[in-house]
N, C-alpha and C positions, 0 to 999 in steps of 0.2 A: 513417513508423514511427519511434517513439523508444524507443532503448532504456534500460530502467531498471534496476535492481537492489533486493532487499531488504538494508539494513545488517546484517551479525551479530552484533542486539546479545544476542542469546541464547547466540553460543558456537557458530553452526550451526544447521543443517534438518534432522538425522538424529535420530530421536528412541529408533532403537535403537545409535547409536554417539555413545559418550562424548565423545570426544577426535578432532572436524575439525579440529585444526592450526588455529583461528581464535578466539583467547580474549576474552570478553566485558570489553575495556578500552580506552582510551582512546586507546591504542597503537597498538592492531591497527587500529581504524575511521578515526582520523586517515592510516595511511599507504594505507588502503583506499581511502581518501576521494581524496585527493590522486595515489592511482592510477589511477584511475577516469575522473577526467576527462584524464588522459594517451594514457589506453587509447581513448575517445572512448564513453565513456557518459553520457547524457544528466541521470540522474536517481538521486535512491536515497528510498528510503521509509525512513522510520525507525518502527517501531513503537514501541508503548506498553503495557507490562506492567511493574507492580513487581514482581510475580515469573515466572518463567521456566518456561513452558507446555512448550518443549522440554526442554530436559536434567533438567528436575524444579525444585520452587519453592524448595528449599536452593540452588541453583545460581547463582552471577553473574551478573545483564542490568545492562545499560547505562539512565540514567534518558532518556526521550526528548527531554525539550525542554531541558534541559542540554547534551543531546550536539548537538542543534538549532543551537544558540549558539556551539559550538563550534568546528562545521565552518564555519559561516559563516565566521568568520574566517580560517580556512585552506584554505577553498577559492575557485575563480576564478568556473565556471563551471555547476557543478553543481546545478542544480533539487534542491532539501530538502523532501519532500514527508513531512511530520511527522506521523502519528497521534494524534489526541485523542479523550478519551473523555467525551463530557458534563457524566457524573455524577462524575469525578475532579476540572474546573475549573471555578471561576465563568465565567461566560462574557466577563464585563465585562472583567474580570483577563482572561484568555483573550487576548480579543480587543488588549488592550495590549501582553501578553507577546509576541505573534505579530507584530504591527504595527513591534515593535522591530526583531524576527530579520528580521525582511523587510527592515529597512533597514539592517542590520547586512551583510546580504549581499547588498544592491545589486538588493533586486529579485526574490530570487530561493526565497523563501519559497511552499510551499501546503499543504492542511489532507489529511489523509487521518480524515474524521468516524465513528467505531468505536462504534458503540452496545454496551454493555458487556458480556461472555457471561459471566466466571467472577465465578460466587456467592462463594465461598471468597476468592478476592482482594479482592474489595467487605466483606466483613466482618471481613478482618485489617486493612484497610486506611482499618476505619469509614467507608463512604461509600455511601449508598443504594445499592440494586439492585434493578428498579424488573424485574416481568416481561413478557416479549418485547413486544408491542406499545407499554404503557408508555413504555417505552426508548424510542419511537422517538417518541411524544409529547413529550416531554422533549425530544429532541433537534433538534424541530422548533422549541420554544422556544428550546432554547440558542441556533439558527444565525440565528434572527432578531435574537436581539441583537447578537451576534456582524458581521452583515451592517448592522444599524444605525449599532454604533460605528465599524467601517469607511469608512462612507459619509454620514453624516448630522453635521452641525456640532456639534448636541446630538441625544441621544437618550433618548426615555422608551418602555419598555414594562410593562405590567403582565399576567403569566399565570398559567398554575397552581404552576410551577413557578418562576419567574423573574421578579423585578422591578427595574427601573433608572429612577432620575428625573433626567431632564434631565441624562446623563453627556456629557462631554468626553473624543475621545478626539484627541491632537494629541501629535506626527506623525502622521498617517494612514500606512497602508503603501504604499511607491512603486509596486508593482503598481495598476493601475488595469483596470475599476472596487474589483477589489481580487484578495486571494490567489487559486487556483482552488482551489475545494473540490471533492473526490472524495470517493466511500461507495461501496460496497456491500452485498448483503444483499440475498437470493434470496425473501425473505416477500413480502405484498402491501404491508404497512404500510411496509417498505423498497423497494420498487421507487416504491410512491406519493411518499412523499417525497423521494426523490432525482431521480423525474424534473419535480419543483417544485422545490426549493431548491438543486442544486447544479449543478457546472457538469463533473462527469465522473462517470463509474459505472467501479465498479473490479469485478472477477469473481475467482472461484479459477480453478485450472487447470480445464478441459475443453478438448476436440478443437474446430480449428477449425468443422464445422460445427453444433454445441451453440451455440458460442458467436455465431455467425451468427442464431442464432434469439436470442436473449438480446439482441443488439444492432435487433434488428429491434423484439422489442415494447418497448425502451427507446426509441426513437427514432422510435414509434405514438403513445408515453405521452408523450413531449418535442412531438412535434409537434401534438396534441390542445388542449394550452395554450396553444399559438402563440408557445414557447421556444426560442430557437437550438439547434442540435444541442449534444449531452454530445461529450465526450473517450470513448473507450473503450477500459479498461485491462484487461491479465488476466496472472495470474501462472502463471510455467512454472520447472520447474527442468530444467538442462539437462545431458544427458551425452553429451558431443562425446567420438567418438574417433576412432579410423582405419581401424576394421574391427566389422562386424556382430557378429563374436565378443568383441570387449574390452568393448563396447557392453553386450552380456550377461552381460557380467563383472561391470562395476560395476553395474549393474541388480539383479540376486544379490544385491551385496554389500550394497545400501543396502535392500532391501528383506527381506534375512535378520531378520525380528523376535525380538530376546532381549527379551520382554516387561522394560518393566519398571513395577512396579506404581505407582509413582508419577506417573508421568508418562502412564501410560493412566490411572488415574484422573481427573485433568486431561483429558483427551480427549475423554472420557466426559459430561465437566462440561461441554464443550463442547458437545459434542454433543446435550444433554438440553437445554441452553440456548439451540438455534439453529434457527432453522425452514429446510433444506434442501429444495432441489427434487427431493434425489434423496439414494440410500441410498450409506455411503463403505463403505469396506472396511481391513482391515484392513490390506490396501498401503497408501492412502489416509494411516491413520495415521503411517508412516515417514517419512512427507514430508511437510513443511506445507502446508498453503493448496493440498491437491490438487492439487502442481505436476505429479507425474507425468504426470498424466490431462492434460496439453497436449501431450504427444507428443514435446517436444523431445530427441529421440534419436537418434544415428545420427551418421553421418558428417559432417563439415563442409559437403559439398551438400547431406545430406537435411536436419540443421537448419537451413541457410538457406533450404533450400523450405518447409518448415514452418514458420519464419517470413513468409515471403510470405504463405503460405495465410490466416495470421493475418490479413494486410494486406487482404487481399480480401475476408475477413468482417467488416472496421470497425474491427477493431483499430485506435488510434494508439502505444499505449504498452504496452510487454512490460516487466514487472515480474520478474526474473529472479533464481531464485539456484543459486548454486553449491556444490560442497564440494569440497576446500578452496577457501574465496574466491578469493583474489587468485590464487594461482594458475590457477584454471578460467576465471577473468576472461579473464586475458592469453591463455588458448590461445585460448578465445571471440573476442578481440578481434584475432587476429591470423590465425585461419582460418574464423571464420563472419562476423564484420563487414563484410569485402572484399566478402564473395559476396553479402551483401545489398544493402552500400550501390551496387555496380557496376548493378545492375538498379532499382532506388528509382529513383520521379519524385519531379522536384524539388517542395519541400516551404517555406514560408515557410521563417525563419530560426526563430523561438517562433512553433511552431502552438499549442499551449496558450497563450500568453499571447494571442495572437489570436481564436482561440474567446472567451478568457473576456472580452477588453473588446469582442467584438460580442455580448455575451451579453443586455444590455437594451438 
């Protein structure tokens, strides 16, 4: 099991509390970043939004693949697993800009492929916004070129959506046979394409055995094709404390909703724009990416059994966040990471990077 994190490049996960102590700049995520792999985290996602879904779209976020470049350079060891969105980059471009950071950071570049939900972003922002199936045709084009310029000396494709003649891309990225790409997305048209073109499925929070079924018909639809198995990731937010009752302290705290109308609008926009397997709630809302709903609460034994639990359902990568970050990190890392890694079978050195170059 690897543990990951989400970057705060929003400012936090609390979408009814203003001010986590963790401000969306350059500052905060560099000394996070640089914290992180001290503490002994594996990875961090960086998402990609021009405007900020959580705290409202007047609100500060951080640009993704700037902040991408960034860290590379200042960190050692850290997996940069970068969100992109199709319809915001050429793919050609794309696949250059990414090939760089890859080797800017020794290797240690991969894609997190986001088929795009908010309408209102896409048209302050002039850039197509194509509806839900759509999306994912387009995106089956981008990752082909994408996967061509990677891998192919020259490249030509020509589709509905995307054409390249005879492109050069050189340096290729030191990852071999190249970055890993991860998606998810609960539709058919996204489970279709991800269990063809990429090389991990990423999930929102749900209770380990949800997501034992979710890893099951991924891994029906991978093996149908006669493709190596996916990675399989799933995000949790976590509230470690010392006692059943402080546990339900901050639980309260974080899930007391002071509507606010901007930012459930936003939500909303989500929501009308996403094909779910199941209906969220209004808890659901306080917290991003349905971290709740993965359970991790409780005590420093019960979330590390709860991480286990994970392990046993196919999980390899816990996508994790906190509030306030860095500090929830360090308590995380210094009374649930023991209890894991103490019971963990040994594991390659880069399982992800071994998945992905036995991948063809």
């Amino acid at each position: 099991m690897r543990i990951g994190y989400w970057l705060p490049v929003f400012g936090g996960w609390l979408r009814n509390n203003p001010d986590e102590r963790m401000e969306a700049t350059w500052a905060y995520v560099r000394r996070l970043a640089r914290a992180s792999e001290r503490l002994g985290f594996d990875l961090t996602l960086i998402a990609e939004l021009n405007l900020n879904d959580i705290k409202g779209p007047d609100a500060p976020c951080l640009e993704a693949w700037s902040t991408a470049a960034a860290l590379a350079a200042v960190t050692e060891r850290l997996e940069l697993m970068v969100a992109v969105r199709p319809s915001f980059h050429a793919p050609a471009l794309l696949a250059k800009q990414a090939a760089n950071i890859d080797r800017l950071s020794g290797g240690r570049l991969s894609l997190n492929v986001v088929s795009a939900w908010w309408a209102d972003e896409a048209r302050r922002y002039g850039v197509p916004f194509d509806q839900h199936d759509a999306r994912y045709a387009r995106t089956a084009e981008w990752l082909a070129v994408v996967d061509g310029m990677w891998t192919a000396p020259r490249f030509s494709f020509s589709g509905r959506y995307y054409t390249v003649e005879e492109t050069i891309l050189e340096p290729k990225p030191l990852r071999r046979p190249r970055p890993t790409i991860y998606a998810g997305g609960e539709s058919p048209a996204a489970k279709a394409l991800i269990a063809g073109t990429c090389d991990g499925y990423l999930m929102h929070g749900d209770p380990p055995q949800r997501i034992e079924e979710k890893v099951a018909d991924m891994r029906a639809r991978r093996a149908a094709l006669a493709l190596p198995p996916l990675v399989f990731g799933v995000a949790g937010y976590v509230v470690c404390r010392a006692t059943d009752a402080a546990v339900s302290r901050e639980v309260a705290r974080i899930t007391d909703v002071r509507q606010n109308a901007q930012t459930y609008a936003t939500y909303e926009q989500w929501l009308s724009n996403t094909q779910l397997e199941q209906r969220v709630s209004l808890e659901d809302y306080s917290v991003s990416n349905r971290g709740l709903k993965a359970g991790l609460l409780g005590t420093p034994e019960q979330v590390a059994e709860r991480v286990r639990e994970f392990a046993r359902a196919g999980v390899d990568l816990l996508l994790l966040q906190f509030s306030p970050q860095l500090e929830e990190m360090e308590r995380f890392a210094e009374e649930v990471l023991p209890l894991i890694r103490e019971t963990a079978p040994a594991q390659p050195s880069h399982p992800i990077r071994a998945s992905a170059s036995a991948r063809r």
